[in-house]
N, C-alpha and C positions, 0 to 999 in steps of 0.2 A: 586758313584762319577758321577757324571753328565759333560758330552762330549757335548759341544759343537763344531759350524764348525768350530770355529779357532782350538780348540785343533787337530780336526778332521785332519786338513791339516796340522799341521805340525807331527801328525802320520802317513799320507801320503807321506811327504817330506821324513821320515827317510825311511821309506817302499821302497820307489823307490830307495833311496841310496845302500839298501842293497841287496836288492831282485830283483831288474831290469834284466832283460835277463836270471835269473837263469831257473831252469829245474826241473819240481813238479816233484820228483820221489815217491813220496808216500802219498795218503790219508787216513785221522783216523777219524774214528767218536769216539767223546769220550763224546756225551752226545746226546739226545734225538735232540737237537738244538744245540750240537756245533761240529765240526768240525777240524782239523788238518792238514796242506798238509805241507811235507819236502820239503824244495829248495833248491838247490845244487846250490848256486851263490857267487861269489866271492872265489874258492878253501874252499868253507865250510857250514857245513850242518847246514841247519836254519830252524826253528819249527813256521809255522805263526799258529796262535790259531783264526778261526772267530767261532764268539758265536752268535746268535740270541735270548739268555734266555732272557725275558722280563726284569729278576732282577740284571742282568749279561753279559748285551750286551756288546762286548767285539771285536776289534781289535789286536794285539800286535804279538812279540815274545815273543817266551819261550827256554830259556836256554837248556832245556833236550827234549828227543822225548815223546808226551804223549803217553799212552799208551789206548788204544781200551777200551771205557765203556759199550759199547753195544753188544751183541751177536748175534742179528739177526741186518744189517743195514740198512736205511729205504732207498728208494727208490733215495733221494736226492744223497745217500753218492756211489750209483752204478751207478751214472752218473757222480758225480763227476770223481770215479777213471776210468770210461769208457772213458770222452772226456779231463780230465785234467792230471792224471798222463802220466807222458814219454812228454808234453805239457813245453812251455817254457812262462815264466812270459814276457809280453810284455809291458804293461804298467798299470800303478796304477792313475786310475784320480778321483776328486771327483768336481762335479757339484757344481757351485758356490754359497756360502752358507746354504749347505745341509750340514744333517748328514750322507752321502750315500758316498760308495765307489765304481767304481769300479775297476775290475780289468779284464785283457782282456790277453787271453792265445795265443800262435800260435805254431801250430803244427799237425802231422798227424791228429787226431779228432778233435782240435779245430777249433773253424773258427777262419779266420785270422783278426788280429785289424786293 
């Protein structure tokens, strides 16, 4: 399926609806290129899925928590849960006209947005 910016921004419109100010309490790597972080926003636990696979580039939630595809994780995924888990979702912005997200954390390791 092919994402363009308009679809792009109103995935961003819901994203910031639901996810705004929440609190990554957990990151997953569940593919070579994609990724998983829990946000604890609005009294409830939410699963965002970012994917980078060339064939499967991918934004969204997901209903259930993924579960860990990889067994050793690469280097991206140990700075993730270094500077973003315990980190609060501050804002979701996308550059006008792009397919690009993004998202900006604040808290003890993040920098601030």
């Amino acid at each position: 399926m092919y994402v363009d910016s308009v679809t792009l921004a109103a995935v961003a419109g819901e994203l910031n609806q639901t996810l705004l100010n929440g609190r990554v309490q957990d990151v997953v790597q569940i593919s070579e290129l994609a990724f998983s972080m829990e946000i604890y926003a609005g009294h409830l636990r939410r699963y965002l899925i970012l994917s980078a696979e060339s064939k499967s580039a991918r934004c969204h939630l997901a209903s259930q928590k993924p579960r860990r595809g990889v067994e050793q994780p690469v280097t991206l995924a140990l700075l993730l849960r270094k500077y973003v888990e315990g980190a609060h979702l501050s804002a979701i912005s996308q550059p006008l006209w792009e397919r690009i997200l993004h998202f900006d954390f604040s808290g003890p390791e993040a920098r601030p947005a």
